[in-house]
PALO-719929 format. One record per residue (C-alpha): residue number from 1; x, y, z. Coordinates in steps of 0.25 Angstrom, whole numbers, plus 5000, padded with zeros to 4 digits. Example, Ala and Ser with C-alpha at 12.3 -4.5 7.8 and 13.67 -1.06 7.14 Angstrom:
BEGIN
- 1 / 5049 / 4982 / 5031;
- 2 / 5055 / 4996 / 5029;
***
This chain:
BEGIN
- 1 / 5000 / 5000 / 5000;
- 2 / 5013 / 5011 / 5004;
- 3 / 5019 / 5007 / 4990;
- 4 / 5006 / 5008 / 4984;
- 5 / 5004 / 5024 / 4989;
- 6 / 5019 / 5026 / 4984;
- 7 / 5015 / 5021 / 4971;
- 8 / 5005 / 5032 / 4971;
- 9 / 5016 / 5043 / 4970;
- 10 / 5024 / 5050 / 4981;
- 11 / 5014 / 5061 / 4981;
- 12 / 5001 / 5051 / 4987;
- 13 / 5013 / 5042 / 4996;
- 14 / 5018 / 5055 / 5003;
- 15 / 5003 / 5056 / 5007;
- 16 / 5003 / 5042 / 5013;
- 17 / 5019 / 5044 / 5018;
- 18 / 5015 / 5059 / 5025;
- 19 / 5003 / 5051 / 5034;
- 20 / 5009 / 5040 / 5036;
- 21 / 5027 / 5039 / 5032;
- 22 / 5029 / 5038 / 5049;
- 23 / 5021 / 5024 / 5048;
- 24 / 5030 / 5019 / 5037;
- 25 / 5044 / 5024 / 5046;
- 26 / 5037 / 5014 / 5058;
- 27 / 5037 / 5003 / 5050;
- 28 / 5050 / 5004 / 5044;
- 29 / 5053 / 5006 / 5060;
- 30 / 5045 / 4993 / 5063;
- 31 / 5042 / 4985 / 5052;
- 32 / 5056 / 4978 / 5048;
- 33 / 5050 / 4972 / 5037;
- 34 / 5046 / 4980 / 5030;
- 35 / 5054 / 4992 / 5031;
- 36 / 5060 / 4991 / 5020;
- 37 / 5048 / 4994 / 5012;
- 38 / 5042 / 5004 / 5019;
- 39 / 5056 / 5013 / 5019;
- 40 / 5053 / 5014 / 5005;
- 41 / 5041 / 5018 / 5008;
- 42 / 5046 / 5031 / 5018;
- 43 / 5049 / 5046 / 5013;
- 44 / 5059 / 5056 / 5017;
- 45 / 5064 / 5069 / 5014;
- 46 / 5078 / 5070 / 5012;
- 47 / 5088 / 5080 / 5007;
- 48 / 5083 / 5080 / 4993;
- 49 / 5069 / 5077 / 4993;
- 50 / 5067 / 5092 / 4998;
- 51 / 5052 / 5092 / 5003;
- 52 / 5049 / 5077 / 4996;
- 53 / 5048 / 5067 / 5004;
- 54 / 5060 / 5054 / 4997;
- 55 / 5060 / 5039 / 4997;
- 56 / 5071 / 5032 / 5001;
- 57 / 5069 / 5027 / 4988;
- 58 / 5073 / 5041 / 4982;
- 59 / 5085 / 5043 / 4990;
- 60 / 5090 / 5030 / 4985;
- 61 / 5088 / 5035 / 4972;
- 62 / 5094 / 5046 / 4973;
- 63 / 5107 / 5042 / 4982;
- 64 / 5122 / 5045 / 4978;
- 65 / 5127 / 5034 / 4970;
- 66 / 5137 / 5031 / 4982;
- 67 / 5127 / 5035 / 4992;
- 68 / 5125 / 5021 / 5001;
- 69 / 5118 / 5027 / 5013;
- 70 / 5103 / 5035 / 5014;
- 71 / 5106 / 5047 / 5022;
- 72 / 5096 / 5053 / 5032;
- 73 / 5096 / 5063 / 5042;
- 74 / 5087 / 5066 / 5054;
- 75 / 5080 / 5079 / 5059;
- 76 / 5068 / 5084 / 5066;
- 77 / 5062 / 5088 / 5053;
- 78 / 5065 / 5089 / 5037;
- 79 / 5073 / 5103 / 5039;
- 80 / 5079 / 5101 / 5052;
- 81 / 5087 / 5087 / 5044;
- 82 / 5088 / 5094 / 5033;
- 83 / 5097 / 5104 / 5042;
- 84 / 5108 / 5092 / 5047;
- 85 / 5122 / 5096 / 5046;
- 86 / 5124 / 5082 / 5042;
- 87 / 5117 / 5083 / 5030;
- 88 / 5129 / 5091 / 5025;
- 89 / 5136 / 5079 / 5025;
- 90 / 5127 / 5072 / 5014;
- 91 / 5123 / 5086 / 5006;
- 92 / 5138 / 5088 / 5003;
- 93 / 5138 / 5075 / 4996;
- 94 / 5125 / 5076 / 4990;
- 95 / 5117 / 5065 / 4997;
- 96 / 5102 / 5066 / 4999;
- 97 / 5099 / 5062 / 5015;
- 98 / 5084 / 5060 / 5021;
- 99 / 5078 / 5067 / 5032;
- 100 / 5072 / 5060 / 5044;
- 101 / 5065 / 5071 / 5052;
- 102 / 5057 / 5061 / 5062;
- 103 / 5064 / 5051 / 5071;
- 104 / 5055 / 5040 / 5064;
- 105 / 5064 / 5041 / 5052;
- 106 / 5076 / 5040 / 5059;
- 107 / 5070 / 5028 / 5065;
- 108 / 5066 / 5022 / 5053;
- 109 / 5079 / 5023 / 5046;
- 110 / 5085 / 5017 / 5056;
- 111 / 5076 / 5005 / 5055;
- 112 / 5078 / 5004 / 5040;
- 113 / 5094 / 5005 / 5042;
- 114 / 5096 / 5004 / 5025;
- 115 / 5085 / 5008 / 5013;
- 116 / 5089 / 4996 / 5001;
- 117 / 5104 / 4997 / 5002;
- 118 / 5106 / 5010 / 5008;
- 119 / 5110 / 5013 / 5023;
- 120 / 5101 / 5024 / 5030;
- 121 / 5111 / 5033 / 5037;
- 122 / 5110 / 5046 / 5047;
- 123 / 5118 / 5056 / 5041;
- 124 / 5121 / 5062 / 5054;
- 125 / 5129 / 5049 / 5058;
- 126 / 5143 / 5053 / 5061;
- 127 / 5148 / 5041 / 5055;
- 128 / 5141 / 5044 / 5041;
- 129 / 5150 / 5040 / 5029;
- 130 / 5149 / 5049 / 5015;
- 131 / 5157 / 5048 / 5003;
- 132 / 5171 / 5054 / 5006;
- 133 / 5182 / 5058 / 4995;
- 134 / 5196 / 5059 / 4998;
- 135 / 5195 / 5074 / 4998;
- 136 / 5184 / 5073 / 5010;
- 137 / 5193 / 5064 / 5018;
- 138 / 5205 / 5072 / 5017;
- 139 / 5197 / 5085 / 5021;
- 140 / 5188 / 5078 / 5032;
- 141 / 5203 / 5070 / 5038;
- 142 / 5210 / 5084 / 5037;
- 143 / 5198 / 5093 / 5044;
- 144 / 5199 / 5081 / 5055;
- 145 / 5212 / 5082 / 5057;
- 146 / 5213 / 5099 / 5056;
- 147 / 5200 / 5099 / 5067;
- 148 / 5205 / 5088 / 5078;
- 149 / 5207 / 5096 / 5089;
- 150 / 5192 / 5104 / 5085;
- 151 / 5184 / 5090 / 5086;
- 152 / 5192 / 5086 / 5099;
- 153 / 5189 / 5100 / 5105;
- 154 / 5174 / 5098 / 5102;
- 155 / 5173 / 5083 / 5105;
- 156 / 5180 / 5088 / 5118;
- 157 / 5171 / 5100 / 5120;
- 158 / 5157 / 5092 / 5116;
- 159 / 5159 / 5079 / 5124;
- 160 / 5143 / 5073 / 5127;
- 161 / 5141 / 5080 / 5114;
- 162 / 5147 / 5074 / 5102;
- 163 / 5154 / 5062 / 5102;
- 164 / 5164 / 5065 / 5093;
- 165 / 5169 / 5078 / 5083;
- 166 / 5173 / 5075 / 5070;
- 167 / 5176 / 5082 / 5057;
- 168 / 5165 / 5082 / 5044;
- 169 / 5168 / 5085 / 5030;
- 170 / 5156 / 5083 / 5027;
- 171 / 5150 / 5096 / 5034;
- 172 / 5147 / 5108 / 5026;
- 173 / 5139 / 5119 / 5031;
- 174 / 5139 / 5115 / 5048;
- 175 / 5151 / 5116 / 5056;
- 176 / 5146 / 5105 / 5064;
- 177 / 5137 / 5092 / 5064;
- 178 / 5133 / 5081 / 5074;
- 179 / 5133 / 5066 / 5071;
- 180 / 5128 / 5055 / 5076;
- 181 / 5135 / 5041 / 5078;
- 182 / 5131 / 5027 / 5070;
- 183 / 5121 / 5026 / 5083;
- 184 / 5117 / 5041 / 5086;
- 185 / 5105 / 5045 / 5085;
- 186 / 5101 / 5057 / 5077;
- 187 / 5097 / 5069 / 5084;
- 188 / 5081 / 5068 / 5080;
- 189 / 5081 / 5054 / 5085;
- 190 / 5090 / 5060 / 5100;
- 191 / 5077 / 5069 / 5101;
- 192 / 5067 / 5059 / 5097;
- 193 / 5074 / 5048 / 5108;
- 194 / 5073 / 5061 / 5117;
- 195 / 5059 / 5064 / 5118;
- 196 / 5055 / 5049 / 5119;
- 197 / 5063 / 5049 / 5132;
- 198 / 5054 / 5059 / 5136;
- 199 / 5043 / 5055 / 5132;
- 200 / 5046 / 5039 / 5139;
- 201 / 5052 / 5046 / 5150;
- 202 / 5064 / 5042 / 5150;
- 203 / 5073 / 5052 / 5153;
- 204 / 5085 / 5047 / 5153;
- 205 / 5088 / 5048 / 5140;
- 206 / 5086 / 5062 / 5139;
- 207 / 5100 / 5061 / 5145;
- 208 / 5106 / 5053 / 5134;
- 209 / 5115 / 5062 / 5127;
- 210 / 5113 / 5057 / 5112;
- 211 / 5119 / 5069 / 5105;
- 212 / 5134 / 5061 / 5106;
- 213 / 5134 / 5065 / 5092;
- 214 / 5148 / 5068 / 5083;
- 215 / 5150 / 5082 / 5080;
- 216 / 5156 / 5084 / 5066;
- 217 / 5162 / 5097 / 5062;
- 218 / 5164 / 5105 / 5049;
- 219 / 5180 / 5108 / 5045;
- 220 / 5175 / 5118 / 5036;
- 221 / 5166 / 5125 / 5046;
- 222 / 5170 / 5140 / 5049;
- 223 / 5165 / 5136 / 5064;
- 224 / 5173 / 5122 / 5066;
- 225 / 5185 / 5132 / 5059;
- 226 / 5184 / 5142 / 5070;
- 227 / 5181 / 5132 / 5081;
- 228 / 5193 / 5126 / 5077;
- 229 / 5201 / 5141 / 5079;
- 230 / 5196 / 5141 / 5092;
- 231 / 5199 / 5126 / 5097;
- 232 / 5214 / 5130 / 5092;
- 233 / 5213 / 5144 / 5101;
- 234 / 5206 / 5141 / 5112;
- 235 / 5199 / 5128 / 5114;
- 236 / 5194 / 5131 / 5128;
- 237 / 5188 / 5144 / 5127;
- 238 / 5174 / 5148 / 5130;
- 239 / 5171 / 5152 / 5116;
- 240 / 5179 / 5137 / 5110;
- 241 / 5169 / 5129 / 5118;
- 242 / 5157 / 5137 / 5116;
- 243 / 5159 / 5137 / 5098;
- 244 / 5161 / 5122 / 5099;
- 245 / 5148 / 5118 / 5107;
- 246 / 5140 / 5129 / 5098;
- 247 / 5148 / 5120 / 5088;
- 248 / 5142 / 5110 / 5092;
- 249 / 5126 / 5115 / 5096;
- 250 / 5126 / 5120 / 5082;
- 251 / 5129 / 5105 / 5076;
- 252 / 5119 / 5100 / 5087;
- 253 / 5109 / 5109 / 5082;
- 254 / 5110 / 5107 / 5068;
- 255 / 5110 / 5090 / 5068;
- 256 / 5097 / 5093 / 5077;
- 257 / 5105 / 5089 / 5091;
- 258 / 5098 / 5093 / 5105;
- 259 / 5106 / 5104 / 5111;
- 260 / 5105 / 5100 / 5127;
- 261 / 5111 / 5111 / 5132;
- 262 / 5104 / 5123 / 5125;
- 263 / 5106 / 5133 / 5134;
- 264 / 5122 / 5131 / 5132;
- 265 / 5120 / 5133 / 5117;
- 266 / 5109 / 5145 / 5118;
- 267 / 5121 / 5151 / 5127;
- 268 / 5131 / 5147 / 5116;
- 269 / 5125 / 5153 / 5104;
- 270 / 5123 / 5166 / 5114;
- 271 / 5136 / 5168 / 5114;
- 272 / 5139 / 5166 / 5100;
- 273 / 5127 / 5176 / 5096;
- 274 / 5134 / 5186 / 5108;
- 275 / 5149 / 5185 / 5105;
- 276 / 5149 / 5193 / 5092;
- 277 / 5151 / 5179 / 5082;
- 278 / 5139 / 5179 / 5076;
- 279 / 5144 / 5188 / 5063;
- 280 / 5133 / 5201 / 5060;
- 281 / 5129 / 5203 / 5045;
- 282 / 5137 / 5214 / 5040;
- 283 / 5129 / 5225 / 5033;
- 284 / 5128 / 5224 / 5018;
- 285 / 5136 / 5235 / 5013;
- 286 / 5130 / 5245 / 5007;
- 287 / 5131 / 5245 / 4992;
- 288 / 5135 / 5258 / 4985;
- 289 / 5129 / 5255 / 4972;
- 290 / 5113 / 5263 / 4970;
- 291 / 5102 / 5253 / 4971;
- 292 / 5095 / 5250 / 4959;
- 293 / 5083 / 5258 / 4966;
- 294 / 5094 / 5269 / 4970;
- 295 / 5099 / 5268 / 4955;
- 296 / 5087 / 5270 / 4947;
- 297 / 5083 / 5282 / 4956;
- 298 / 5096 / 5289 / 4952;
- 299 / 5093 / 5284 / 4936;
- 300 / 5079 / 5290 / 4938;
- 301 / 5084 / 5303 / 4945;
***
């Protein structure tokens, strides 16, 4: 009956998938043997889909020709995924990644573990392999060895933070990303484990600090450039310690990461708005040539 409403057109299937998609996702979840079938049935939006929903079946069609993974991302919503740092990784090789924007997709995909012959993997998996020239591993083994003493300061100054600090190549707009081990969990799934402990009443776990994630940082970055002047200067000062944890709030924010202590990072980014850093638009100057209002007044006169 599912295949027979696809068979209808994606236009009259999105009707059946809007109502009832979240039943499909369950039985994937709980129906072992036929989840196969009915992930062929589920819908997406991805990178490239814009505001279309995509098979899985499409994004197959239209992989890499050495492309062996499916990529996704999680996020609360289709804007707040779109906005993971991560996804830098993948844009800068062209590779199309799907959203998962309820906990139930992450779920599901962790259920199904492969689509045909392709592995489903989290691109915010810090152990996430891409395609790499020789130029690419020279850079990224040069950029390591040139910021050493930057990732042990940070892994020093965020212990019960990150895990580890380690140099990316693969960043190109963020100074900064966090992600997670092989076993992680991503940050929509922390925050849905969360509010089930509430909910059950059990505490306890609201103490379990799962955001052990691994900070990656940007070589290129004007900010990781300057914190590494100022590691070379003066590791221990105020002002050192304070641009590496807003370093690192900004990264937490951006990979959708709860910040705990939001009173530290409200008095953070005070400081950075009061200490003069914050550059002010200069005035545009004021040209000398007549305005084409200006200029037919003075043809007219």
């Amino acid at each position: 009956m599912f295949k027979g409403i696809e068979k209808e057109g994606e236009e009259e299937y999105l009707k059946f998938w809007n109502n009832f998609g979240k039943y499909l996702k369950v039985g994937i979840i709980e129906d072992n043997d036929n989840k196969k079938a009915l992930a062929q049935l589920c819908r997406f939006w991805t990178t490239e889909s814009g505001e279309d929903f995509r098979s899985l079946d499409t994004y197959v069609a239209n992989m890499k020709p050495n492309q062996t993974d499916i990529y996704y991302v999680t996020g609360d919503s289709k804007l707040s995924a779109s906005r993971s740092p991560v996804l830098e990784k993948l844009r800068a090789k062209n590779i199309e990644v799907v959203y998962l924007t309820e906990p139930l997709d992450e779920l599901t995909f962790q259920t199904l573990e492969k689509f045909g012959d392709f592995s489903l993997t989290d691109a915010a998996k810090g152990d996430l392999k891409l395609p790499e020239d020789e130029a690419e591993k020279s850079k990224k083994e040069e950029a390591t060895k040139d910021l050493e003493d930057v990732c042990a300061w940070l892994e020093n100054e965020l212990t019960g933070k990150v895990q580890k600090v380690v140099v990316s190549t693969m960043l190109t707009e963020s100074p900064a990303a966090l992600v997670q081990g092989a076993y992680g969990m991503s940050p929509t799934m922390q925050r849905y484990m969360r509010a089930q402990a509430v909910a059950s009443g059990q505490e306890e776990m609201l103490n379990m600090n799962m955001n052990q994630a691994t900070m990656e940082i940007n070589p290129d970055h004007q900010v990781v450039q300057q914190l590494k002047s100022m590691v070379g200067a003066s590791p221990s000062a105020k002002e050192t310690k304070l641009f590496g944890a807003l370093m690192y709030d900004v990264a937490a924010l951006a990979g959708g990461y709860t910040i705990e202590d939001t009173s530290s990072f409200a008095a953070r980014v005070t400081g950075l708005m009061t200490s003069g850093a914050i550059p002010t638009p200069e005035p545009e100057p004021i040209s000398e040539e007549p305005t084409e209002e200006v200029a037919a007044e003075i043809v007219v006169d």
